[in-house]
Each structure stands twice: as structure tokens, then as C-alpha cells.
N, C-alpha and C positions, 0 to 999 in steps of 0.2 A: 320390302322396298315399296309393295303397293298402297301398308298404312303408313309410311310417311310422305309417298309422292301425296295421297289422298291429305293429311295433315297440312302440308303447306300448300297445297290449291286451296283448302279450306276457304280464307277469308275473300277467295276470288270468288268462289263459288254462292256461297252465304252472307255476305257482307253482314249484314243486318246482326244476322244472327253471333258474328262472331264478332261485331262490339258487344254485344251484350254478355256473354260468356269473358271475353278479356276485363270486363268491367268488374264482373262477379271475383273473378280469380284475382284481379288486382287489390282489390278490396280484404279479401280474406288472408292475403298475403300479409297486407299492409297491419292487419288487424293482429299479426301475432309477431311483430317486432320487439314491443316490451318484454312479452316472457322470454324470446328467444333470445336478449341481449341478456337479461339477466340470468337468465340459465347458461350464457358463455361464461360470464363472469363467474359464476359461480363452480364453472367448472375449474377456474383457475386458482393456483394456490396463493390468493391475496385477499384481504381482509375487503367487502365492500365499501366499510364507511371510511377507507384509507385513502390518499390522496393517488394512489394507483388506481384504486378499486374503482374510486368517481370517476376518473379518465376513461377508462377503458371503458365502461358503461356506456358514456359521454360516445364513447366513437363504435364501439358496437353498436347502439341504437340507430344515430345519425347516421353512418354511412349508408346503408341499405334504406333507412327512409330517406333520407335526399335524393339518394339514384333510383327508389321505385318514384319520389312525386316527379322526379324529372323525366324518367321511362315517360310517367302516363302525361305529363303536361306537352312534351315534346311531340309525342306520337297525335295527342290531340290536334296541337297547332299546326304541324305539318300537315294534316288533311284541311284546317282553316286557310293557312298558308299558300294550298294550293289555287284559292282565288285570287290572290295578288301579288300576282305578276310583276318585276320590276314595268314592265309595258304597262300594266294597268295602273299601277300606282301612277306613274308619272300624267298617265290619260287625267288620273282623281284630278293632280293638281294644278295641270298646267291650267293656265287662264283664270284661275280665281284671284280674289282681290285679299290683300295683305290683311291681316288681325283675323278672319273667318280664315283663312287658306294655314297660318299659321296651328290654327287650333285643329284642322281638319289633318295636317302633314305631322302633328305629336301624337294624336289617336291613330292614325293609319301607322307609326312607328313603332305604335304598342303591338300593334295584331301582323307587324310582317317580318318574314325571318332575316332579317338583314342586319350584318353586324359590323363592327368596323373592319372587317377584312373586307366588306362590301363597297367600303365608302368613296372610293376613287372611280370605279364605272357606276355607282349611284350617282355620284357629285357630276359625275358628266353627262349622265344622260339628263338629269333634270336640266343642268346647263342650257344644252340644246331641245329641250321640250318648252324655254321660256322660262321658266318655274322659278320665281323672285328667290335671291338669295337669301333673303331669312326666313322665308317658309322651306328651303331647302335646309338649311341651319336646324329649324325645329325638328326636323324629320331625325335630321340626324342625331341628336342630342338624343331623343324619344325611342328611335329604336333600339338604343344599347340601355340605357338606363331604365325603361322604362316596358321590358320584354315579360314575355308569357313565363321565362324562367324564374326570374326576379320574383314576380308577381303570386306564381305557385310556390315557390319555396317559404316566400312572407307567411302567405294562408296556411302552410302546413304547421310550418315550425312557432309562428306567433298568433294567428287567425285572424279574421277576416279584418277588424277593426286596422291592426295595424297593416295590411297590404293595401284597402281602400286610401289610409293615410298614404301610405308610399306613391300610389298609382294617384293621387290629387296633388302631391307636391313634385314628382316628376314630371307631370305633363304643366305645371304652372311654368315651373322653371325651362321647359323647353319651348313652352309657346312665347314667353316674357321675354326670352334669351334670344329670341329668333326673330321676334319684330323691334327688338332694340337692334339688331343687325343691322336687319332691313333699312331701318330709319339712317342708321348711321351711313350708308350708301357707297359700302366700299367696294363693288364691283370690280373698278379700277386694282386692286388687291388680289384680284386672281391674276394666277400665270397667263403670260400671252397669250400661249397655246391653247390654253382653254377659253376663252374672251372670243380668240377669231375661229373656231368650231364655229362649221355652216347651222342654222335649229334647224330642227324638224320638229314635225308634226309629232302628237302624243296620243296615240290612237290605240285601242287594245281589243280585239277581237271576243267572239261569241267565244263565252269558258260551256262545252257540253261535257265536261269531263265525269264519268261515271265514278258512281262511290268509292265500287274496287278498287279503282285509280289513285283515289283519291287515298285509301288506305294503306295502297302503296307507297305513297309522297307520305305518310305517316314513318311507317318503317323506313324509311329512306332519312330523314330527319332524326329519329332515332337513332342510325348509324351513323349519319358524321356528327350529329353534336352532342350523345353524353359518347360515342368515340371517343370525340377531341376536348370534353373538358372534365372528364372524369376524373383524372389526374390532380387538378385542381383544386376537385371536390374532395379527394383524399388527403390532402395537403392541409386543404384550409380546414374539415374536419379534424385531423391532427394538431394544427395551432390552437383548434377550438378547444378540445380533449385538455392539451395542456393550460389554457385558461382556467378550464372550469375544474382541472385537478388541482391545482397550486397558488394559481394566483389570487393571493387574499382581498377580498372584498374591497375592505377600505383602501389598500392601493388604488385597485382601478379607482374607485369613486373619485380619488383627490386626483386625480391627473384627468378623468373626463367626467367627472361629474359637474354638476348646475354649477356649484360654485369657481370653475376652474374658467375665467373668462377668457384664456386664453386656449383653451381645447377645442374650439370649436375650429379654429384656425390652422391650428395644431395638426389635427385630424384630416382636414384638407390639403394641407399641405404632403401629410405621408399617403392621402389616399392616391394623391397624384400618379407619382412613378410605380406605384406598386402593378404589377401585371397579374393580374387577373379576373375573372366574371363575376356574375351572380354566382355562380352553383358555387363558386371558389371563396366569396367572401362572406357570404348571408350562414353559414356554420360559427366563423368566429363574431360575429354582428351575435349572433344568439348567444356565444360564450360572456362576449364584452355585457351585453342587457342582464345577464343573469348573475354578470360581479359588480352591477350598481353604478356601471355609465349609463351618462343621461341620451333618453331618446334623441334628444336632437344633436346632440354632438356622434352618435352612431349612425344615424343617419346621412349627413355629412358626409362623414366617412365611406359610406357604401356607397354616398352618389358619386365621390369624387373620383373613385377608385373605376366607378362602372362609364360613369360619361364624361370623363378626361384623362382616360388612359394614357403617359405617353407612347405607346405604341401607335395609336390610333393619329396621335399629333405627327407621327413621323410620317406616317401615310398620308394623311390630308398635306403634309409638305409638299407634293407632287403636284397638287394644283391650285396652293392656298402659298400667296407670300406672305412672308414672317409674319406683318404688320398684321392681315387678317387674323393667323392663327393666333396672334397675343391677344388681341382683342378678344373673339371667341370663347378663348381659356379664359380671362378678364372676368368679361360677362357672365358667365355659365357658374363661375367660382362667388361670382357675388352673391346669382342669386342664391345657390350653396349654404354658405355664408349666413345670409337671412333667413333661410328656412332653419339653419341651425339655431341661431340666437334663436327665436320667435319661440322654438318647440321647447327649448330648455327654460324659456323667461316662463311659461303660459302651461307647461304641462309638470 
């Protein structure tokens, strides 16, 4: 009992020392996923170069490396995370001036854990902090699509070239998306209720929050969100598995390849109602890349699916009338849209 009370005091005790050691152990982990997927496989009685053998492979390997980059990205960002505060965000933006406030509120999106189950006491506290509605817009666009999840799984599974790409065409499309908002000036388009909310001030106190703490809000992050989207991540590993078991190349290609000028549309339109995240969709995005869909029609697709959820449209229904939220979808699908064509014309 006393070497495991001593075990979990550990990282209260030694902060320092016990990132360094979780960094080492995560690494050596991560470093022996190949042999140990194909030594599953191999344990099984099925041929590997079979279109079972490639599947299971496919979802032995992935499953565990998606859920270790998302253990360490998570754990990461929840100690980042612990700087900003919904208080402190709203302090960042209130009072800035539109096109600079825009660009600052899609960066502050990328680095804060707030997701669309967030987006109704987020939409209202910037409400009343003052905070223009299409820098409020960008934010929101930015945090779901444009997350520390997302953004680790690109680099694991494709590297760095194409996350950099990802993380430049998300934050375009949600700072573009958010000051065409703004411009268009539909404030009138929120609910009553939210329009006559008294403001307040957007102030956010001294953070002396020690490391410990702070490794705490790691593990804490940890636990509700690959918890709650793990599930997901099995599923959409699973769709992936059987992509890259069965389905033959040249299919996908004619249906989202360069030449299909109606995939790009296509893609958008199914990534809409589809429900679920990054961990859940960036598994079959590497299936669909590796049977010969073009990058910018897959891409599309994981934006449409990550930042125009209809979940997240039913949510924002609560303080957002129709007209706004069509607009919104509108906008955000255009720019979609563009960055599809442009990546399939050019790449």
C-alpha cells in the first residue's frame, strides 16, 4: 500500500522529474507498435497479404498508436490549457478591433479546450464581454476544427508537412468565415434573450498555478476526453481497417479523386450530419489518402465533418436564429469548398 500511495503522490511530488520519465516510457511504448501489431497478426490463422490480414494490421497498429498520440497530446494540452481560462480568453478579446481580433480569437481556438458542447456559455459569455460577433464566430469555427487533437494525429499519422497544411487552411477559413460575419452585421439574428443580457466586464485574474497543478488539469483532460471519444476512435479505426482491406484503389479514386469535380461537394455535404471528432475521423481520412482520394477533397471532408457538425447546429440553435445559423453553415462551407478545389487543381 505504501509503494503505491508513494507511486501516485509521485508526480505531485517530482513534477519535473516525472515528465521526463512519462516522456521516455511513452516513446519506447510508441516505438514498438509495428512489431507488436504484426506479431498479433501473425499470431492469427490468416494469410497477411490477404484482404483480412491488411485490415487487421490496419487496426492493430492504429488503434493503440492513435490512443497513445492522443494519451500524450491530451495530457500535454490540458497542462497548456490550464492558462486559458474561459475568463481569460474572453479578457484576450474583448475590446480588440475586427480582422486583428478575428485572427487572434482562431489562434486562441487552436490552443483552448473548448468544444462544441462548450459553445452556448462560450457564445454568451463573449456576448456580454462585448466581443464582435464574428471574432466570436472565428473562435468558434477554430476551436473544433482546428484542436491540439486534430493537429497531433495529422503529425503522427501523415507528418508534419501535411498538419502544418491543415493548421494554415483552418485558421484561414475560420478568420475569413468570421469577418465576413462580422461585416454582414447580423446581430439582430440572435435570440432576444441573448441581445438584452446586461455586458460585463472581461477581466481574468493573476494564474499562480503550480506545475503539479497543472499536471493535474493534464490527467484530468486525459479522463474526460479520450474517455468520451475513444469509442469513436474505434469505430472510425474500424471503417478505416475496412477501407484499406477491400476497397480497391481505383474505386475510391473515381469517386474522390482530381478528376471527380463533383467530390469535392460531395464530401461536404456527407461530412455534414456525420457525428463525430478528429480522433474519430482522421483514421478513415488516412484509409481514404492511401486508396488514391485527392488531398483536397479529404480534407473537405474532415473539415466539414469537424466544424459543421449538425450536433453542434442544434446547440447553437439556442441562441442563434435560423437565418444566422444558415448563413454561418453558408460561409464556413464556401470557404470548405475553396480550399477543396484549390488543393486538388494545384496539388
Amino acid at each position: 500500500m505504501t509503494a503505491l500511495t508513494a507511486t501516485l503522490s509521485f508526480p505531485q511530488r517530482h513534477p519535473r522529474l516525472f515528465l521526463l520519465a512519462a516522456a521516455v516510457v511513452w516513446w519506447l511504448v510508441y516505438r514498438q507498435l509495428v512489431p507488436v501489431s504484426e506479431a498479433f497478426v501473425a499470431a492469427l490463422p490468416v494469410e497477411r497479404d490477404s484482404h483480412l490480414g491488411g485490415a487487421l494490421q490496419f487496426f492493430f497498429y492504429d488503434t493503440p498508436k492513435v490512443l497513445l498520440l492522443l494519451t500524450g497530446v491530451v495530457f500535454v494540452m490540458g497542462m497548456v490549457n490550464s492558462y486559458f481560462t474561459p475568463e481569460r480568453t474572453r479578457a484576450l478579446l474583448a475590446g480588440r478591433r475586427e480582422g486583428v481580433a478575428n485572427a487572434m480569437a482562431a489562434a486562441l481556438g487552436v490552443v483552448t479546450p473548448f468544444c462544441s458542447c462548450s459553445a452556448v456559455p462560450l457564445f454568451i459569455g463573449f456576448v456580454q464581454a462585448g466581443v464582435p460577433l464574428g471574432v466570436t464566430f472565428s473562435f468558434l469555427i477554430a476551436a473544433p476544427m482546428v484542436n491540439e487533437v486534430a493537429l497531433a494525429l495529422l503529425f503522427g499519422l501523415f507528418g508534419w508537412k501535411i498538419a502544418l497544411l491543415y493548421l494554415g487552411l483552418g485558421l484561414t477559413v475560420a478568420i475569413v468565415a468570421g469577418w465576413v460575419i462580422g461585416r454582414l452585421k447580423m446581430e439582430r439574428h440572435l435570440e432576444d434573450w441573448v441581445r438584452e443580457m446586461p455586458r460585463v466586464a472581461a477581466t481574468a485574474g493573476a494564474d499562480g498555478m503550480p506545475l503539479a497543478e497543472r499536471i493535474q488539469a493534464g490527467f484530468t483532460s486525459v479522463r474526460e476526453i479520450v474517455g468520451k471519444v475513444w469509442p469513436y476512435i474505434v469505430v472510425g479505426i474500424t471503417i478505416g481497417a475496412a477501407i484499406h482491406g477491400w476497397v480497391p484503389e481505383d474505386f475510391m479514386a473515381s469517386i474522390m479523386g482530381k478528376d471527380a469535380w463533383w467530390s469535392v461537394p460531395l464530401a461536404v455535404a456527407i461530412g455534414v450530419p456525420v457525428y463525430t471528432n478528429a480522433a474519430g475521423v482522421i483514421p478513415i481520412v488516412q484509409a481514404l489518402l492511401a486508396k488514391g482520394a485527392a488531398l483536397g477533397t479529404v480534407l473537405a471532408f474532415m473539415m466539414s465533418v469537424i466544424a459543421l457538425s449538425l450536433p453542434e447546429m442544434i446547440i447553437l440553435r439556442k441562441v442563434l436564429k435560423v437565418r444566422l445559423i444558415a448563413t454561418f453553415v453558408a460561409v464556413v462551407a464556401a470557404g470548405i469548398l475553396v480550399v477543396g478545389f484549390v488543393f486538388n487543381a494545384v496539388l
